[in-house]
Wavefront OBJ file of the C-alpha trace (Angstrom):
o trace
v 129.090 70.986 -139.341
v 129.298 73.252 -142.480
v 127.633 72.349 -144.687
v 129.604 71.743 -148.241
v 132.520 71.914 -146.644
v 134.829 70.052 -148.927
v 138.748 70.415 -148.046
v 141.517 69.411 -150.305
v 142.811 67.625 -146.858
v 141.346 65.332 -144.512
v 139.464 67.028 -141.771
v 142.224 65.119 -138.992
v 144.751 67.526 -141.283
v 143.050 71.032 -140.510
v 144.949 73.047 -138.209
v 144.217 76.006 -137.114
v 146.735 78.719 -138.258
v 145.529 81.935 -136.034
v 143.137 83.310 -133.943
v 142.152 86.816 -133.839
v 140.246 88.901 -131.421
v 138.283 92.082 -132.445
v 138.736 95.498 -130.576
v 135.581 95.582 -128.456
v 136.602 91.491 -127.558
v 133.162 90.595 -129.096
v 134.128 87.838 -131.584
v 137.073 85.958 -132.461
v 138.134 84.819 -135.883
v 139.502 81.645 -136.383
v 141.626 81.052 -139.128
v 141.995 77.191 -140.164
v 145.016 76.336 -142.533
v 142.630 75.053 -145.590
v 145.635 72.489 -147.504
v 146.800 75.222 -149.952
v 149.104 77.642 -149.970
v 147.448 81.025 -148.493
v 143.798 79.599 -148.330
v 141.906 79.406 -144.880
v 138.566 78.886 -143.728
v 137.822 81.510 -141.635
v 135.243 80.924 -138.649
v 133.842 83.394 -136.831
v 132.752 82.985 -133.162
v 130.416 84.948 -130.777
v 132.408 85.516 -127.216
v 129.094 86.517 -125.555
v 127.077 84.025 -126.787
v 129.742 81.291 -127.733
v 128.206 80.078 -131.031
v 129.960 80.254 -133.914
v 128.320 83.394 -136.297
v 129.777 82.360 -139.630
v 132.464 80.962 -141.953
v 133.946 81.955 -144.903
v 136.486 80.460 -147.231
v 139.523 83.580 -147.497
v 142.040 82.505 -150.683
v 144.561 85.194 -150.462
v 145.773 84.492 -153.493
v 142.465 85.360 -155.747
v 142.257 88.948 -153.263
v 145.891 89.843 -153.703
v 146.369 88.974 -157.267
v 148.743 86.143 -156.436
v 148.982 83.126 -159.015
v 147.899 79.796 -157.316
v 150.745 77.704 -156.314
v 150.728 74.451 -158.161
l 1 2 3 4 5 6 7 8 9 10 11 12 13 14 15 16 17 18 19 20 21 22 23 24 25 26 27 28 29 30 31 32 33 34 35 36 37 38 39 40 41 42 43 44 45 46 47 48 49 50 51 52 53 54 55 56 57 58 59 60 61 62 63 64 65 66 67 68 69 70
């Protein structure tokens, strides 16, 4: 579990929206649609060791300048 992990949706209404695998194939990032427009939470997983390294919450909106949708 994260913890203060707080989506706008229920956690039943997370989907995942891509995966992505790094060049050397040593972790994958997971990108889970968040409820809004262009937000995701991003986690990142260890292939060798399959634990998950890391999360972050990625609004594309704030880093490309984008006004929030409302």
């Amino acid at each position: 579990m994260i913890r203060g992990f707080d989506p706008p949706v229920t956690r039943d209404q997370l989907q995942i929206h891509h995966v992505y695998l790094n060049g050397d194939r040593t972790f994958y990032h997971v990108l889970i649609h968040y409820g809004r427009d262009n937000e995701f939470l991003v986690i990142v997983v260890d292939c060798n060791r399959e634990v998950v390294r890391g999360h972050h919450l990625l609004d594309l909106n704030r880093e490309y300048g984008l006004p929030a949708a409302g």
